[in-house]
PDB file with SEQRES, HELIX, SHEET and CRYST1 records, atoms N, CA, C and O in Angstrom:
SEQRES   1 A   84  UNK UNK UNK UNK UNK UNK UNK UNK UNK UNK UNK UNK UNK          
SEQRES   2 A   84  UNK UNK UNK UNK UNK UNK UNK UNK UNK UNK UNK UNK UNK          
SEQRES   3 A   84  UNK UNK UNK UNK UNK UNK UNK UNK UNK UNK UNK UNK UNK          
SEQRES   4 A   84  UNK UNK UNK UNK UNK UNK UNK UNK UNK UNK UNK UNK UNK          
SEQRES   5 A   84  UNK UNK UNK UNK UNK UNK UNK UNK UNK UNK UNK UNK UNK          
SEQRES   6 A   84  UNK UNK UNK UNK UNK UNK UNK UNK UNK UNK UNK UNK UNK          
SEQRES   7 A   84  UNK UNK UNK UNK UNK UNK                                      
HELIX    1 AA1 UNK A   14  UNK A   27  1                                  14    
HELIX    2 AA2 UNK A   31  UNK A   33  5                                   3    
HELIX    3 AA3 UNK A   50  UNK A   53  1                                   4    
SHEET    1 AA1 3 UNK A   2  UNK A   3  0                                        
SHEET    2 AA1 3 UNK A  70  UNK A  75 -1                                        
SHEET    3 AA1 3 UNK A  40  UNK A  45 -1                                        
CRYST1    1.000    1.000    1.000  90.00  90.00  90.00 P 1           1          
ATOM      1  N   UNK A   1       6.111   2.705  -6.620  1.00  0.00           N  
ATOM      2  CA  UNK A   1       6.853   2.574  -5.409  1.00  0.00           C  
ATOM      3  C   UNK A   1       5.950   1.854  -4.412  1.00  0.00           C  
ATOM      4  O   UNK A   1       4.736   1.836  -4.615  1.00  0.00           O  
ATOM      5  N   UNK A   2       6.645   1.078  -3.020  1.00  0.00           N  
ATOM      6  CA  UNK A   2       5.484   0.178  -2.669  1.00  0.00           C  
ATOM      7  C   UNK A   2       6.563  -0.291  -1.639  1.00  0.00           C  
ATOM      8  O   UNK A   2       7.603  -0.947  -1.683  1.00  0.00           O  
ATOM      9  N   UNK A   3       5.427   0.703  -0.187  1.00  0.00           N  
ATOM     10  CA  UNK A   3       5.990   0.087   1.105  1.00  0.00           C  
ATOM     11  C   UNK A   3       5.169  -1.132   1.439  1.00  0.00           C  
ATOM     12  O   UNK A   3       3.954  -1.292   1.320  1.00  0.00           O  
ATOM     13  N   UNK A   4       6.382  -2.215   2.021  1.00  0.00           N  
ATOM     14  CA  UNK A   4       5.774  -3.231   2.318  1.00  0.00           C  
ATOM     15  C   UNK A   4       6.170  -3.649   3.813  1.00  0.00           C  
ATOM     16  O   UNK A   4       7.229  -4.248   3.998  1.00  0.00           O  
ATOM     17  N   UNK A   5       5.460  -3.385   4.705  1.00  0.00           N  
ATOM     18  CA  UNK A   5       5.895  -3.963   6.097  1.00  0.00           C  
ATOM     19  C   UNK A   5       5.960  -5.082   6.545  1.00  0.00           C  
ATOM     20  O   UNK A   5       5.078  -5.912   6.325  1.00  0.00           O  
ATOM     21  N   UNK A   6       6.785  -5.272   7.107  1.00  0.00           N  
ATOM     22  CA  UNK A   6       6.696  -7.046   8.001  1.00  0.00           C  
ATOM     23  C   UNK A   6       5.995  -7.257   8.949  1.00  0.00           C  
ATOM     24  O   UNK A   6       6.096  -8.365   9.477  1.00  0.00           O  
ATOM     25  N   UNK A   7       5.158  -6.394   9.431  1.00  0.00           N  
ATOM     26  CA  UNK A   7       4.385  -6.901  10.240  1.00  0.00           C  
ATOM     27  C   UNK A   7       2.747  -6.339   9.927  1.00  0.00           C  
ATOM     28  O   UNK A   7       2.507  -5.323   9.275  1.00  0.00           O  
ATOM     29  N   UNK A   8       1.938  -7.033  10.402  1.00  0.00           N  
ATOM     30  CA  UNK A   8       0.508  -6.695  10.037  1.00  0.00           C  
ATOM     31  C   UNK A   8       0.494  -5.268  10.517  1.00  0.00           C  
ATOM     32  O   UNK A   8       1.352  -4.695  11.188  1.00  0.00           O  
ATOM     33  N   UNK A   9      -0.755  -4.758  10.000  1.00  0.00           N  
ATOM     34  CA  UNK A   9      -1.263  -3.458   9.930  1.00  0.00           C  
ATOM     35  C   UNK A   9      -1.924  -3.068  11.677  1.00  0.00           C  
ATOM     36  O   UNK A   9      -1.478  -2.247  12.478  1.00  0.00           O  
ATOM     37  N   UNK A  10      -3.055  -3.963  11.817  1.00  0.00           N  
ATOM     38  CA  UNK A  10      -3.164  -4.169  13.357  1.00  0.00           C  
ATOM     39  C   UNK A  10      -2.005  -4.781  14.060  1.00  0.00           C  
ATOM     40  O   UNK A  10      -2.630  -5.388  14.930  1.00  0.00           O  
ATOM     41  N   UNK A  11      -1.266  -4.937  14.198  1.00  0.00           N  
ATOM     42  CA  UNK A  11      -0.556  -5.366  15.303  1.00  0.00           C  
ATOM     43  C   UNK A  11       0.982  -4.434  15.233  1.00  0.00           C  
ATOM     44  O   UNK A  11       2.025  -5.087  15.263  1.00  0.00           O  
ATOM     45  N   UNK A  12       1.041  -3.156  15.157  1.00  0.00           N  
ATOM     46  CA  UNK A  12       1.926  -2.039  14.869  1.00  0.00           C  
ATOM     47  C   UNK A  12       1.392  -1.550  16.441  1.00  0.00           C  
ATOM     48  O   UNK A  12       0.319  -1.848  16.964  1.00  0.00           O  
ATOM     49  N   UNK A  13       2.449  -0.739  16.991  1.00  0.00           N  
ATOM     50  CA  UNK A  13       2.513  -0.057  18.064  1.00  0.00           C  
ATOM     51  C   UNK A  13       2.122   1.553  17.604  1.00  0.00           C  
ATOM     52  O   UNK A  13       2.244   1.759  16.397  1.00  0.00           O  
ATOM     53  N   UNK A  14       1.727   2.554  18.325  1.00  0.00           N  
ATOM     54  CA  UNK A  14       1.313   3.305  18.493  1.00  0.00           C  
ATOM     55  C   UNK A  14       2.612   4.331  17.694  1.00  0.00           C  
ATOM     56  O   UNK A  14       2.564   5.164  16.789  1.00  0.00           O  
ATOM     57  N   UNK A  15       3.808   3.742  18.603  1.00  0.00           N  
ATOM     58  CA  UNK A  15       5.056   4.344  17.953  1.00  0.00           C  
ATOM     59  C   UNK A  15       5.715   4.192  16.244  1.00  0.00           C  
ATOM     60  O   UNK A  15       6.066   4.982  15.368  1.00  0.00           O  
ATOM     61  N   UNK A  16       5.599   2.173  16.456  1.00  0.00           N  
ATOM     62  CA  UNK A  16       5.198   1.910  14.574  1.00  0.00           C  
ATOM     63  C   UNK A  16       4.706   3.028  13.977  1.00  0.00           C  
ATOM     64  O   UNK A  16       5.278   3.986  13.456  1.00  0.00           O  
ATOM     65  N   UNK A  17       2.634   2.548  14.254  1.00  0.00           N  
ATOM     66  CA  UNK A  17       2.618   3.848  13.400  1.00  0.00           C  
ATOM     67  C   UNK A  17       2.786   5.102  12.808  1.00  0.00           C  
ATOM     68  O   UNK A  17       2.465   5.456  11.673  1.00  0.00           O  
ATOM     69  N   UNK A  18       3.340   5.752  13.729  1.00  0.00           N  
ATOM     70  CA  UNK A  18       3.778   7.095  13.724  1.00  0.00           C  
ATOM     71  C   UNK A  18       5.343   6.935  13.327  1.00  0.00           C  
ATOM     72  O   UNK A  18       5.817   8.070  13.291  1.00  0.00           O  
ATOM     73  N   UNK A  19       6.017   6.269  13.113  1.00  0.00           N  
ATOM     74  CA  UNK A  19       7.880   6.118  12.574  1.00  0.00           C  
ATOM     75  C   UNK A  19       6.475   5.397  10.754  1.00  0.00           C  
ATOM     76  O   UNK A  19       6.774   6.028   9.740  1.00  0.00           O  
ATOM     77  N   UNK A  20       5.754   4.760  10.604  1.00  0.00           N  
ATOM     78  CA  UNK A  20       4.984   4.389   9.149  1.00  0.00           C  
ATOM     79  C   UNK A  20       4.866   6.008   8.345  1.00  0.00           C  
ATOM     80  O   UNK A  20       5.384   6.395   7.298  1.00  0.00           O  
ATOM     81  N   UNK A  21       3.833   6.823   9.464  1.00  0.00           N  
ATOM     82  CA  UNK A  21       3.574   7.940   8.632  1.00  0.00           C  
ATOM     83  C   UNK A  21       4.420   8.883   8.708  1.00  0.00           C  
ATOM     84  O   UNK A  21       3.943  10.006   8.537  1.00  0.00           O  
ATOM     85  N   UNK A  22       5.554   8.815   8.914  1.00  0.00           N  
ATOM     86  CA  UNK A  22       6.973   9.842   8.508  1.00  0.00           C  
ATOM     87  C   UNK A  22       7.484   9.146   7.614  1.00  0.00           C  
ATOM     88  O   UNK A  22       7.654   9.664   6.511  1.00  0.00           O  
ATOM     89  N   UNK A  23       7.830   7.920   7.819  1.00  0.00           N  
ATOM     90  CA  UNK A  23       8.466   7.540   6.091  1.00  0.00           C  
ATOM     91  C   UNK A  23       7.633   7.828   4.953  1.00  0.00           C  
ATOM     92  O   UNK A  23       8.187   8.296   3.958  1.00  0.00           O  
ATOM     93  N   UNK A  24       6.199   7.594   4.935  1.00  0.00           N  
ATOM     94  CA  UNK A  24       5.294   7.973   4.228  1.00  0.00           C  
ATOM     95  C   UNK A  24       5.863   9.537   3.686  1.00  0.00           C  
ATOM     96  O   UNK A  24       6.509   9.851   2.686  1.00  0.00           O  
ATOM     97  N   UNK A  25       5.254  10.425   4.942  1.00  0.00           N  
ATOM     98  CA  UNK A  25       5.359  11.909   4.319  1.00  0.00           C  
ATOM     99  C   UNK A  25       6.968  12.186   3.660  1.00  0.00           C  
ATOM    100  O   UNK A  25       7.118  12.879   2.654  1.00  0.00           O  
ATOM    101  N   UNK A  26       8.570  11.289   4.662  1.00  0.00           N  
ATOM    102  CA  UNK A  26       9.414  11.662   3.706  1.00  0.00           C  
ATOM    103  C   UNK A  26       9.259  11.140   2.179  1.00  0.00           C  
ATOM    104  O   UNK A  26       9.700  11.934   1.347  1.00  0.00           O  
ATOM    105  N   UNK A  27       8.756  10.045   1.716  1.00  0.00           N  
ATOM    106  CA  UNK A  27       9.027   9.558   0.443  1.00  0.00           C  
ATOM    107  C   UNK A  27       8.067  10.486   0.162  1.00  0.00           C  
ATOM    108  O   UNK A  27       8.600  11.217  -0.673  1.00  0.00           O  
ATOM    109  N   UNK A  28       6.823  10.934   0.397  1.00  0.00           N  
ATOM    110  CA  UNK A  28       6.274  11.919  -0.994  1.00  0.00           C  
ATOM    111  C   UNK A  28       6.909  13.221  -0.520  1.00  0.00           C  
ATOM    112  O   UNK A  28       6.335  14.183  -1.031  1.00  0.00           O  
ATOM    113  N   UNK A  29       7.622  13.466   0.059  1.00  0.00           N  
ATOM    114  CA  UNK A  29       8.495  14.631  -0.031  1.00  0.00           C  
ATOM    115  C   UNK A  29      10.123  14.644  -1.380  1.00  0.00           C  
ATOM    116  O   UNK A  29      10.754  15.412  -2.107  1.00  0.00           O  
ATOM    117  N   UNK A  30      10.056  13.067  -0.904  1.00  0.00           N  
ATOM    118  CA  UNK A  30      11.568  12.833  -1.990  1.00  0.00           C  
ATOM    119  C   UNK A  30      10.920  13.009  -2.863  1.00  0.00           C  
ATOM    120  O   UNK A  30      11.093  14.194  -3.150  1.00  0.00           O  
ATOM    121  N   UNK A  31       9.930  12.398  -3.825  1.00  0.00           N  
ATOM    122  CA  UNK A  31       8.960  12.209  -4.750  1.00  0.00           C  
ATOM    123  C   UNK A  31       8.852  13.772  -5.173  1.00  0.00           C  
ATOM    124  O   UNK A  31       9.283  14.068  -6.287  1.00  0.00           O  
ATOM    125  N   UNK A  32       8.475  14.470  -4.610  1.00  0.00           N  
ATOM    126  CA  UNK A  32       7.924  15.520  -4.998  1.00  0.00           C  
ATOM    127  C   UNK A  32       9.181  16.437  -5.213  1.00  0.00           C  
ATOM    128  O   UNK A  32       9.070  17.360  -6.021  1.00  0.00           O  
ATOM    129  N   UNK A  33      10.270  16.268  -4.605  1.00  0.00           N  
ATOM    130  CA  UNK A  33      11.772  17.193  -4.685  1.00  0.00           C  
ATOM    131  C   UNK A  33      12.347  16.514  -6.432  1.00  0.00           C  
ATOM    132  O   UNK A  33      12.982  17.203  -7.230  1.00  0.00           O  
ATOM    133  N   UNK A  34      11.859  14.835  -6.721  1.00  0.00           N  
ATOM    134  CA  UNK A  34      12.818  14.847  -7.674  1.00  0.00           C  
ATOM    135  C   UNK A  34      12.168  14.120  -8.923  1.00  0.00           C  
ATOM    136  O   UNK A  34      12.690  13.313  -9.693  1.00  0.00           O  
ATOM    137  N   UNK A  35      10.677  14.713  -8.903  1.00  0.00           N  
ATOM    138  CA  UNK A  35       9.956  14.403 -10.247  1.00  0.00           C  
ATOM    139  C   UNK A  35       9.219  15.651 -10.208  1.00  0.00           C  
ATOM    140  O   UNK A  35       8.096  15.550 -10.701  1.00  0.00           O  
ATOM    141  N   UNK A  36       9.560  16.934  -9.713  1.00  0.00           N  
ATOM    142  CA  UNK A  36       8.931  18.382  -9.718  1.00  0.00           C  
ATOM    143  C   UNK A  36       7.671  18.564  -9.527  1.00  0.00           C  
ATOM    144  O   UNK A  36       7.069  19.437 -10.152  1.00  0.00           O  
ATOM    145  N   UNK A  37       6.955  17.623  -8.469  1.00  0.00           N  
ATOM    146  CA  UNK A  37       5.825  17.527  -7.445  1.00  0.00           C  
ATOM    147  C   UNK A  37       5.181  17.095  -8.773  1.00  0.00           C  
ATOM    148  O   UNK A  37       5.141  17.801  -9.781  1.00  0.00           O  
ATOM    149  N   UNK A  38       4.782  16.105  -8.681  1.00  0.00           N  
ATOM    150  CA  UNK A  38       4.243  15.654  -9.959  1.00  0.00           C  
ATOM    151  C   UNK A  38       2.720  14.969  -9.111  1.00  0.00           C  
ATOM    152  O   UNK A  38       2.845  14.664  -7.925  1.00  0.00           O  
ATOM    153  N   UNK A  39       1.118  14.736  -9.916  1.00  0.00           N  
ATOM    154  CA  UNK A  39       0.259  14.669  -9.350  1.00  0.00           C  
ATOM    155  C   UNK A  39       0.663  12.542  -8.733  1.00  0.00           C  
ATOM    156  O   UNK A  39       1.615  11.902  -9.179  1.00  0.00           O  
ATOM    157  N   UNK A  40      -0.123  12.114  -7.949  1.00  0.00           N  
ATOM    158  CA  UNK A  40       0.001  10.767  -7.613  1.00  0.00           C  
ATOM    159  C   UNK A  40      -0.966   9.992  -6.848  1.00  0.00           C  
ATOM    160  O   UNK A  40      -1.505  10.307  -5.787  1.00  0.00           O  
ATOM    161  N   UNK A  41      -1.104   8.951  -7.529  1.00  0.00           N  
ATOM    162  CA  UNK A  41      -2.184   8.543  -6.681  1.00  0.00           C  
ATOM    163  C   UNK A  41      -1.809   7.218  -5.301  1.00  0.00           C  
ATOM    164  O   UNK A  41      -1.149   6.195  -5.483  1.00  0.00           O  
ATOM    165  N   UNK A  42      -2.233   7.503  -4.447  1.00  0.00           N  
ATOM    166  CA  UNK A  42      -1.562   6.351  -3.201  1.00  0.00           C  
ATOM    167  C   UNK A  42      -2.909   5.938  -2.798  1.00  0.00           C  
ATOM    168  O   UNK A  42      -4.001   6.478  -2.627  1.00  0.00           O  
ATOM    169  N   UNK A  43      -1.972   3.785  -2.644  1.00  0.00           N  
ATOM    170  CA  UNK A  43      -3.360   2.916  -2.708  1.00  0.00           C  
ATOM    171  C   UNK A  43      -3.145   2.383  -1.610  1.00  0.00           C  
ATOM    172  O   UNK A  43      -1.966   2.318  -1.261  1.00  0.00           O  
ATOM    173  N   UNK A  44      -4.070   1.896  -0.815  1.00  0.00           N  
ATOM    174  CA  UNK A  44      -3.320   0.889   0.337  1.00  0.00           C  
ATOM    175  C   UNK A  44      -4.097  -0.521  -0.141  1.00  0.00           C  
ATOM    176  O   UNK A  44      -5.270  -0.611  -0.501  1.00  0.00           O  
ATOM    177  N   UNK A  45      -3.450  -1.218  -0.075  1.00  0.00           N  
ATOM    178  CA  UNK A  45      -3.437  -2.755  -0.838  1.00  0.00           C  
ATOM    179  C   UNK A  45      -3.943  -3.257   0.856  1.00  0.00           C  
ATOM    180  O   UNK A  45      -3.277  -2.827   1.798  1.00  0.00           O  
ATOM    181  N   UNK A  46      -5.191  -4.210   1.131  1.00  0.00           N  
ATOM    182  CA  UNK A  46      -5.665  -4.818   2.456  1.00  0.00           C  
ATOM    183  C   UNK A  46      -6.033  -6.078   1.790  1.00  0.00           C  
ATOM    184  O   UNK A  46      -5.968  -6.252   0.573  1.00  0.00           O  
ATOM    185  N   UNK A  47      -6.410  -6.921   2.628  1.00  0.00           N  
ATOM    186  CA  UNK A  47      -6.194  -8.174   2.404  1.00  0.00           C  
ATOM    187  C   UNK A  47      -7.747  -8.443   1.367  1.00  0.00           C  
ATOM    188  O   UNK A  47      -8.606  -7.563   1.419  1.00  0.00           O  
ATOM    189  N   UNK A  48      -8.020  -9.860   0.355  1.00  0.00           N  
ATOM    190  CA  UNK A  48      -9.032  -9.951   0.051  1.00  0.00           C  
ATOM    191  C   UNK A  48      -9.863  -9.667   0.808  1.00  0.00           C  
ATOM    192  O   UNK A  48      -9.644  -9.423   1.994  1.00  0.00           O  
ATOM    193  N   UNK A  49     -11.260  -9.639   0.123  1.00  0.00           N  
ATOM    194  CA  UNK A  49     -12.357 -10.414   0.843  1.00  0.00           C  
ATOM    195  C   UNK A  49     -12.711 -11.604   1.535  1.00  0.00           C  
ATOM    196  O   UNK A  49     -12.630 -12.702   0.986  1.00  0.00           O  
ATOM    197  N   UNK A  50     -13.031 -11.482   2.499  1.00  0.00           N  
ATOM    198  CA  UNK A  50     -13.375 -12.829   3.394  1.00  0.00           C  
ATOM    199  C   UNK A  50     -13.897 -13.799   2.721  1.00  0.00           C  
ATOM    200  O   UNK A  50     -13.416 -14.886   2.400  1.00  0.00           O  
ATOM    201  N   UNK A  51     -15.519 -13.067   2.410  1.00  0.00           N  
ATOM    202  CA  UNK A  51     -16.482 -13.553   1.482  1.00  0.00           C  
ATOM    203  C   UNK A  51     -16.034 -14.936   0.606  1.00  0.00           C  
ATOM    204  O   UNK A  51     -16.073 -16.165   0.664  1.00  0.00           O  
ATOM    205  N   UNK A  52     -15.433 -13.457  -0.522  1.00  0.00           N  
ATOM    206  CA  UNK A  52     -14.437 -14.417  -1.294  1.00  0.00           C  
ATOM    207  C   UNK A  52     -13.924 -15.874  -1.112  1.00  0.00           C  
ATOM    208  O   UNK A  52     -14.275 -16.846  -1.780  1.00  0.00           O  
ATOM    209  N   UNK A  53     -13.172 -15.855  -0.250  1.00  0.00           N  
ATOM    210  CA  UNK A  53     -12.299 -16.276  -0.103  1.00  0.00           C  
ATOM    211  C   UNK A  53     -12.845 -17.927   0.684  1.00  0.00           C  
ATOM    212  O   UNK A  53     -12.252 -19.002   0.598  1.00  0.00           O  
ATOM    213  N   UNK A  54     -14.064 -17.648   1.377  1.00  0.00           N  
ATOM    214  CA  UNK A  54     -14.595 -19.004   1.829  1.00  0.00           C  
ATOM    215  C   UNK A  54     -14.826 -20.010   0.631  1.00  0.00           C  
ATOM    216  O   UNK A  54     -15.147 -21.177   0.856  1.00  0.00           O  
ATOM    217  N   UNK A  55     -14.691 -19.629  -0.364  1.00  0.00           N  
ATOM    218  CA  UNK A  55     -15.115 -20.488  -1.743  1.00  0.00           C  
ATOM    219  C   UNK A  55     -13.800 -21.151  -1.956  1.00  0.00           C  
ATOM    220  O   UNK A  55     -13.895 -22.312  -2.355  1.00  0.00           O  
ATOM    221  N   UNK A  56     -12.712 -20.736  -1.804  1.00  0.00           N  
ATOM    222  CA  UNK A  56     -11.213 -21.370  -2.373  1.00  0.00           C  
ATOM    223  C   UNK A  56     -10.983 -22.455  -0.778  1.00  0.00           C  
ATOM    224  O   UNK A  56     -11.348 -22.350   0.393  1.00  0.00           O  
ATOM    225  N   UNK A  57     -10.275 -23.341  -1.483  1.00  0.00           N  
ATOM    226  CA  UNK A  57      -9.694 -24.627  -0.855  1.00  0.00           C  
ATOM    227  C   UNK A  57      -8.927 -24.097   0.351  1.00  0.00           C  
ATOM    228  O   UNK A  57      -8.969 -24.899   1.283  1.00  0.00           O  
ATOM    229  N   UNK A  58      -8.336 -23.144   0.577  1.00  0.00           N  
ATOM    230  CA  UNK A  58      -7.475 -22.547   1.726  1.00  0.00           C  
ATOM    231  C   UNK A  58      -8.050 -21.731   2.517  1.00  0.00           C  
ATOM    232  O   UNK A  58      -7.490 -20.788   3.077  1.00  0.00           O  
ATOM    233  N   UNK A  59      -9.653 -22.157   2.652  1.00  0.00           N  
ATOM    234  CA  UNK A  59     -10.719 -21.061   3.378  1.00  0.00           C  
ATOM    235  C   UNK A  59     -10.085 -21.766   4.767  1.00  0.00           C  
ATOM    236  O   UNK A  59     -10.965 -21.660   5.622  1.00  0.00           O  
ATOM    237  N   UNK A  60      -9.411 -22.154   5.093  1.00  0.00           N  
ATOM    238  CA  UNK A  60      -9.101 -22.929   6.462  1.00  0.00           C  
ATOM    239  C   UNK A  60      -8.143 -21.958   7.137  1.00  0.00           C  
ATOM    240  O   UNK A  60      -7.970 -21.661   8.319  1.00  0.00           O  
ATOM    241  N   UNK A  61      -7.446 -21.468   5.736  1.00  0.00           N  
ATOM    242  CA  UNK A  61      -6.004 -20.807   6.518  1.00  0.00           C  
ATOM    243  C   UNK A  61      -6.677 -19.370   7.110  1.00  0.00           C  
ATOM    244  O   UNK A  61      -7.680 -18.936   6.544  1.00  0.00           O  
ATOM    245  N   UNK A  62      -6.196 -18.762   8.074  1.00  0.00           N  
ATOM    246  CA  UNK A  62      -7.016 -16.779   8.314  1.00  0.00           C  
ATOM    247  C   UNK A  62      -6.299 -16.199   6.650  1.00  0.00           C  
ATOM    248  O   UNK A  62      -5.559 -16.714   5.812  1.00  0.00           O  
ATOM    249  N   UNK A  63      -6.846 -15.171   6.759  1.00  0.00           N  
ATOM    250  CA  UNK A  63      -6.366 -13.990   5.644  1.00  0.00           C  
ATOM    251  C   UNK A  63      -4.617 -13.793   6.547  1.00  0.00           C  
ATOM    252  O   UNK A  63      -3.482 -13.970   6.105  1.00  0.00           O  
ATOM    253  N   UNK A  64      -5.102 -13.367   7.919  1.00  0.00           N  
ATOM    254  CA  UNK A  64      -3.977 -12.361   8.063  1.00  0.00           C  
ATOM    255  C   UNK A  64      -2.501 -13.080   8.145  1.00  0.00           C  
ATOM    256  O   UNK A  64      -1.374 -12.588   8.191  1.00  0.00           O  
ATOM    257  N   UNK A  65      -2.974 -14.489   8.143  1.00  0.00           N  
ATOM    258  CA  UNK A  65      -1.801 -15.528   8.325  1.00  0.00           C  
ATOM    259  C   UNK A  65      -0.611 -15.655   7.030  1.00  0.00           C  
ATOM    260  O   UNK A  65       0.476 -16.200   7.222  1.00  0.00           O  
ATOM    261  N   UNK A  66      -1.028 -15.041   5.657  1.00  0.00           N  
ATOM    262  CA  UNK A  66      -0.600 -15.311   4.776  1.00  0.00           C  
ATOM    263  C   UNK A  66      -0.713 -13.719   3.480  1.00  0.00           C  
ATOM    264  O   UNK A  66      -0.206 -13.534   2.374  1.00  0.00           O  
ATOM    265  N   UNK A  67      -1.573 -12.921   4.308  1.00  0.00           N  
ATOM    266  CA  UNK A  67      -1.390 -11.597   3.399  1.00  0.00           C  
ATOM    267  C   UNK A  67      -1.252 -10.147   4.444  1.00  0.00           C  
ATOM    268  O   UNK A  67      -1.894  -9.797   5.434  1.00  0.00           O  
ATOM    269  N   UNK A  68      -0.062  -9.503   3.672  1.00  0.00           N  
ATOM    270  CA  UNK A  68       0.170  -8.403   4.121  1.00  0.00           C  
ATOM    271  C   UNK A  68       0.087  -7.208   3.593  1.00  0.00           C  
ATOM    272  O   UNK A  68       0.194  -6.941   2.396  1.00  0.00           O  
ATOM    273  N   UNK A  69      -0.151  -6.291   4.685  1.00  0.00           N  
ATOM    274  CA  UNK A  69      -1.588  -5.192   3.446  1.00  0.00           C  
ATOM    275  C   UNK A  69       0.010  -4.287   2.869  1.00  0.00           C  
ATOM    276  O   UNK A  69       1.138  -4.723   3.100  1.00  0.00           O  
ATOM    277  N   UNK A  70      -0.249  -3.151   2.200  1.00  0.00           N  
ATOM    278  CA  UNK A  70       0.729  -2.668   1.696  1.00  0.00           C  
ATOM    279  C   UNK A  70       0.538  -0.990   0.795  1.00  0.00           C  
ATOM    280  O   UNK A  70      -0.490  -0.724   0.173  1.00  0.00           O  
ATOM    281  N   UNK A  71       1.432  -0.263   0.873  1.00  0.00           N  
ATOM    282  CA  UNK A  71       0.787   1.222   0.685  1.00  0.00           C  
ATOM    283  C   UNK A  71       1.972   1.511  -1.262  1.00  0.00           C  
ATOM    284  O   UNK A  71       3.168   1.718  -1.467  1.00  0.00           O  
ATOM    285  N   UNK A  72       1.342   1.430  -1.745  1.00  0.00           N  
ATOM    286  CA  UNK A  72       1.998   1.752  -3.163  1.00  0.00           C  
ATOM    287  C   UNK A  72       1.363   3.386  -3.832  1.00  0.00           C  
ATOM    288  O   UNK A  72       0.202   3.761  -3.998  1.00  0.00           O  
ATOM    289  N   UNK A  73       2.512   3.998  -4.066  1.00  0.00           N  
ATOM    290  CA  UNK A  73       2.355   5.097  -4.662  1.00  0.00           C  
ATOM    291  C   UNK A  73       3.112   5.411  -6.137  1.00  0.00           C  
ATOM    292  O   UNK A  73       4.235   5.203  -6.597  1.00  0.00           O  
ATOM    293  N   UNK A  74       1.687   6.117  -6.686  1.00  0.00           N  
ATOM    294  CA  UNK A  74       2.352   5.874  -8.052  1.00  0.00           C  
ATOM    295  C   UNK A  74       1.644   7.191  -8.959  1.00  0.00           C  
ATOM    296  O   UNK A  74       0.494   7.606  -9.105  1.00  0.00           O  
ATOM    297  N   UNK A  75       3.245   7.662  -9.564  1.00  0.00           N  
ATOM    298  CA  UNK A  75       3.155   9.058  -9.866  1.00  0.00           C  
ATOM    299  C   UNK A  75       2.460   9.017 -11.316  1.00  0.00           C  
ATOM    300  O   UNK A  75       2.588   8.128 -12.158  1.00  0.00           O  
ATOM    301  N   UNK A  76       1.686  10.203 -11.405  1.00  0.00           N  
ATOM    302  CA  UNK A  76       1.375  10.315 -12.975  1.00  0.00           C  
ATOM    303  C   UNK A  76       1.731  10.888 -13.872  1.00  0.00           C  
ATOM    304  O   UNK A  76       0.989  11.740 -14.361  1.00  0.00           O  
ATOM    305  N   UNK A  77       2.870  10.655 -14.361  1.00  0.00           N  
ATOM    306  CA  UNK A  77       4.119  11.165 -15.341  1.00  0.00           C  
ATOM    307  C   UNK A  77       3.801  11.275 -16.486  1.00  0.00           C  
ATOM    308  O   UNK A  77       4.613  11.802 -17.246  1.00  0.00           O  
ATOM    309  N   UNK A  78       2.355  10.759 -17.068  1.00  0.00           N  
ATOM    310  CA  UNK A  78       2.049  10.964 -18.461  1.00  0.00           C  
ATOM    311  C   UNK A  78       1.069  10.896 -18.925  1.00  0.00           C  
ATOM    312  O   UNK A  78       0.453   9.897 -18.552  1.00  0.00           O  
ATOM    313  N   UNK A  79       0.268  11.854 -20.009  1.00  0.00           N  
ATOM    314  CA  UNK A  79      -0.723  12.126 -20.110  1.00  0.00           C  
ATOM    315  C   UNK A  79      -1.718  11.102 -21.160  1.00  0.00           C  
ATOM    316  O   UNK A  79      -1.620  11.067 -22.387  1.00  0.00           O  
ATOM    317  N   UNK A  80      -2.392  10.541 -20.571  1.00  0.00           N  
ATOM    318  CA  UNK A  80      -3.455   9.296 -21.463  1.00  0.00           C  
ATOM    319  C   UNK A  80      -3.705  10.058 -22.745  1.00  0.00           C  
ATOM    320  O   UNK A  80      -3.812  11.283 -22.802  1.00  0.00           O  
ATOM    321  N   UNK A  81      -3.798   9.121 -23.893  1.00  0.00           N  
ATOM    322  CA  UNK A  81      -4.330   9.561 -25.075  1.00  0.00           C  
ATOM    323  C   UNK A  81      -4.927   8.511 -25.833  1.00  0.00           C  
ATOM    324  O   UNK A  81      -4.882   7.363 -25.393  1.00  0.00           O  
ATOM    325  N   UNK A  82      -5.466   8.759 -26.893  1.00  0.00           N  
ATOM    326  CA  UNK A  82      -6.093   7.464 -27.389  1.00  0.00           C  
ATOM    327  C   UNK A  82      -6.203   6.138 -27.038  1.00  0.00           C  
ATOM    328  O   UNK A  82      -6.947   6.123 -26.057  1.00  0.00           O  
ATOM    329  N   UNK A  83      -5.902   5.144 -27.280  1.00  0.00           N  
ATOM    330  CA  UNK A  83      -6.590   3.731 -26.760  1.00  0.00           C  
ATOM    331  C   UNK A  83      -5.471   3.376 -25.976  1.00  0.00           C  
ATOM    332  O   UNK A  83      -4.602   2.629 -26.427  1.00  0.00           O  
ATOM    333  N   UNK A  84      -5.410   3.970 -24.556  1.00  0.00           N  
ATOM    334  CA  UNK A  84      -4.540   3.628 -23.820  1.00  0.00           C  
ATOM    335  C   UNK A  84      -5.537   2.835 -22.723  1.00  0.00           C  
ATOM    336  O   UNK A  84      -5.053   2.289 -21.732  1.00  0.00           O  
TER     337      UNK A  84                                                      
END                                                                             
């Protein structure tokens, strides 16, 4: 699962954030009502490295002009076994 906002991460209002972390807590509330609280791990996806990124041909463009960070959660429904 994988919220993706339209607007950057810094430039959210005080109120944004706080209407971000209620959808947050409702979806791992849905999550947890209809996969029987199952364990999960949540990532927040931020933009490359800067570093990086001065090496590629589009070191001209900013990061924030063209990537948007993003919060994906993802349940662990099954148990690893051999050469997985």
């Amino acid at each position: 699962m994988r919220i993706a906002p339209r607007l950057h991460l810094t430039t959210l209002s005080k109120d944004e954030r706080q209407g971000l972390a209620q959808l947050l807590q409702r979806t791992l509330a849905r999550l947890k009502g209809l996969l029987n609280d199952p364990p999960y791990n949540v990532i927040l996806q931020t933009t490359p490295s800067p570093v990086l990124m001065e090496e590629q041909p589009c070191a001209q463009i900013s990061l924030a002009d063209y990537y948007h960070w993003q919060i994906e959660i993802i349940p662990r429904l099954t148990t690893m076994a051999g050469f997985e």
